[in-house]
N, C-alpha and C positions, 0 to 999 in steps of 0.2 A: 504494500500500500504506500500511496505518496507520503504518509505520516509518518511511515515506520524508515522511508528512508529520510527524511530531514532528521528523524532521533537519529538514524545513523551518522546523520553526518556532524551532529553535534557530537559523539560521541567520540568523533575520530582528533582528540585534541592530542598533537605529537608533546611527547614527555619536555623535551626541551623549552616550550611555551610555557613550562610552569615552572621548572626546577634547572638552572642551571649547572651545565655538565660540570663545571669546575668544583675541587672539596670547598665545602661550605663550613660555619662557623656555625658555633652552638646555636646562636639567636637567629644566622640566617636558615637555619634548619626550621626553627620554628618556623618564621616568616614564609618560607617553602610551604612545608606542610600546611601553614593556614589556607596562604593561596592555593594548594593542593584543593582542598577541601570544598571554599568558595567557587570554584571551578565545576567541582563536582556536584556541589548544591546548583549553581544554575543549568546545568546538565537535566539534573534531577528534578527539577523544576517546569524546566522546560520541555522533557518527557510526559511528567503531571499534566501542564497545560494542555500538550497537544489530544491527550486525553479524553477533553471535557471537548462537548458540541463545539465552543465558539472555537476551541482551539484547532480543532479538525477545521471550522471553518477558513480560518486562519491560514492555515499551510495550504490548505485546497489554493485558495485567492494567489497567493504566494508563487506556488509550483503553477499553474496555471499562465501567471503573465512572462515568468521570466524561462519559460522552457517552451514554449513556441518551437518546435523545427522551422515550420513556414514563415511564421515573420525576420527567426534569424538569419535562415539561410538563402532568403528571397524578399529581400527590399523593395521596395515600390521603384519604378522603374518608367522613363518614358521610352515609348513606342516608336516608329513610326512606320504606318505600312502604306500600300498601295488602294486605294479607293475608286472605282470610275475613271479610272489615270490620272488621279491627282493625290500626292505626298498628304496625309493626314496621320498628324501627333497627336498621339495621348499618354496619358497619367494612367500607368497601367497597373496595382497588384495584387496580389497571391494572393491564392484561395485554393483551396484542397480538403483531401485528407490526411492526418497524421496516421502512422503504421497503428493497430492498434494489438494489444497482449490477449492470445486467447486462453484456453487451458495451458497451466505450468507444466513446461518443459517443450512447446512446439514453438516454432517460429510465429513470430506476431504476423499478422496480416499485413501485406502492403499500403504503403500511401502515396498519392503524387501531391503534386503540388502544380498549378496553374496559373497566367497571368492574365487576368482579366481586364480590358476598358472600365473602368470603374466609375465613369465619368459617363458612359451610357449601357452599362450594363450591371446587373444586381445577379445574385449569388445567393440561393435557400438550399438546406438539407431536408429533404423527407425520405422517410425510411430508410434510409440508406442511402439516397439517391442525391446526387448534387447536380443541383436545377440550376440554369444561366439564364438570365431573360432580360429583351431588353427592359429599359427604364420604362421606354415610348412606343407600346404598342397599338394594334386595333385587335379590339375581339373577336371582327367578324372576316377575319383573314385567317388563315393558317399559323399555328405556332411556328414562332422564331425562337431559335437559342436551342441548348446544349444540354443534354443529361448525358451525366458519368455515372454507372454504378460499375459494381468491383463483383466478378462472379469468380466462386471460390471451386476447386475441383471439376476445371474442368480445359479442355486444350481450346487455344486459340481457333484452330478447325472447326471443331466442334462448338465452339460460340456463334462463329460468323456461319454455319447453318440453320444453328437455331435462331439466329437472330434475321435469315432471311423468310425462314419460314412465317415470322410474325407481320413480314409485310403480305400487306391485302390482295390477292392474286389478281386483283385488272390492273396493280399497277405496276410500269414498267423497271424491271432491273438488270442493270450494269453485272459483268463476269465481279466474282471475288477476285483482286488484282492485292501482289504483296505493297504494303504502303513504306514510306519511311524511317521509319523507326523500328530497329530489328526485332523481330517475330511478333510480326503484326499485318494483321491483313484491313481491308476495307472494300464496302461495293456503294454503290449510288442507287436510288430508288426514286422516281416520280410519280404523279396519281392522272397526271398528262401534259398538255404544249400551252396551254392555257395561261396567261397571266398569272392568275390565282391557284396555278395547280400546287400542291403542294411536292415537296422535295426535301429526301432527306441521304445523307452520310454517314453511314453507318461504319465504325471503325474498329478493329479489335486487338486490344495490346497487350501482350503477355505482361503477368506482374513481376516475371522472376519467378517464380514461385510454383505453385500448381491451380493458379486462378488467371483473372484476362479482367482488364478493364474491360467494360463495352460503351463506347463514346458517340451518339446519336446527334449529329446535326440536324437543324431542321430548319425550315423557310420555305416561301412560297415562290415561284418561278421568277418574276420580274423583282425580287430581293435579291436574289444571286448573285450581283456584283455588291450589293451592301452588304446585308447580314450575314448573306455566306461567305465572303471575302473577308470581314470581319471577324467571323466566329472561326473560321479555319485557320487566321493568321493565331489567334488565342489558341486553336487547340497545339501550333506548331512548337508552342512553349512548354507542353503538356513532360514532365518531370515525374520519374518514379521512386517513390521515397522505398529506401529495403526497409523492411519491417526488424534488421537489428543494426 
């Protein structure tokens, strides 16, 4: 538990921070020994604390702000990609998942980490699933933006079949082709040539591990040099955290 390791880490105070190496004199013996002791009382103390409700709440707040993987190791960042052939900057960052701990003694689950337009795109978790979407949509168009979810036991192959299977058989799709990022595949899918048809990227990334991302673009036909160009320039940042 995060509790039991902040006791630990209080606990790890090297002998030399209290009693110095050198022979000591009767009174600096004392003086040792006392600070020994004061040492070990806020040790002791601070074990008690963490203890009680507030103090768990306390370390929780604690471990929480300053052990971030994603904000340490992926700073906010400007952009700048390609749009309708013209140069557009932005204020781009991270947002993921962290690896997280299953049953003791297996490997934790993988996490990545992504950089997001943050300036016209938002970022929710449900069930499991991390939703992109823009800021400024319409309801009565086709969904734009991005789900990541993380499927556990099973081969990249065998994702990107299942994952064709759940498109709607009138609508048209691209061969499985391998993508950029090693052992990962992707195909394209449309619902028609329509304006408003919708259109989705279906992408699939190994985690390392014995699981696959599966990374779903989505927009509507005459979006496709915006939202699609945008959300595929974000998923090009798309980062896999090892789960140790």
């Amino acid at each position: 538990m995060k509790e039991e390791r902040i006791i630990q880490a209080l606990g790890q105070v090297r002998d030399e921070y209290i009693i110095e190496a050198a022979p000591v004199r009767k009174k600096e013996k004392h003086r040792a020994l006392r600070g020994l002791a004061a040492a070990f009382a806020i040790v002791l103390l601070g074990a008690l604390f963490l203890q009680t409700a507030p103090g768990a709440a306390a370390a929780e707040y604690v471990v929480e702000k300053v052990s971030s993987l994603i904000d340490t190791l992926f700073p906010p960042k400007d952009i700048t990609i390609m749009v309708e052939g013209a140069e557009v900057e932005g204020q781009y960052s991270a947002v993921g998942q962290e690896p997280e701990a299953r049953e003791t003694g297996t490997e934790a689950t993988p996490g990545f980490a992504i950089y997001i337009d943050s300036e016209n795109y938002t970022m929710t978790e449900e069930n499991g699933v991390t939703i992109i979407r823009p800021v400024n949509f319409y309801p009565d168009l086709p969904t734009c933006g991005m789900d990541i979810v993380h499927l556990s036991d099973i081969t990249v192959q065998e994702a990107a079949e299942a994952a064709r299977a759940e498109i709607p058989s009138d609508w048209e799709v691209s061969e499985t082709e391998a993508w950029s990022m090693p052992d990962s595949l992707s195909f394209f899918a449309r619902s028609g040539w329509e304006w408003d048809s919708a259109c989705k990227q279906v992408f699939l990334i190994s985690d390392g591990q014995q699981g696959v991302f599966q990374v779903t673009i989505q927009y509507f036909f005459e979006a496709a040099e915006g939202h699609g160009v945008r959300l595929l320039s974000m998923l090009q940042t798309f980062t896999l955290i090892p789960g140790d």
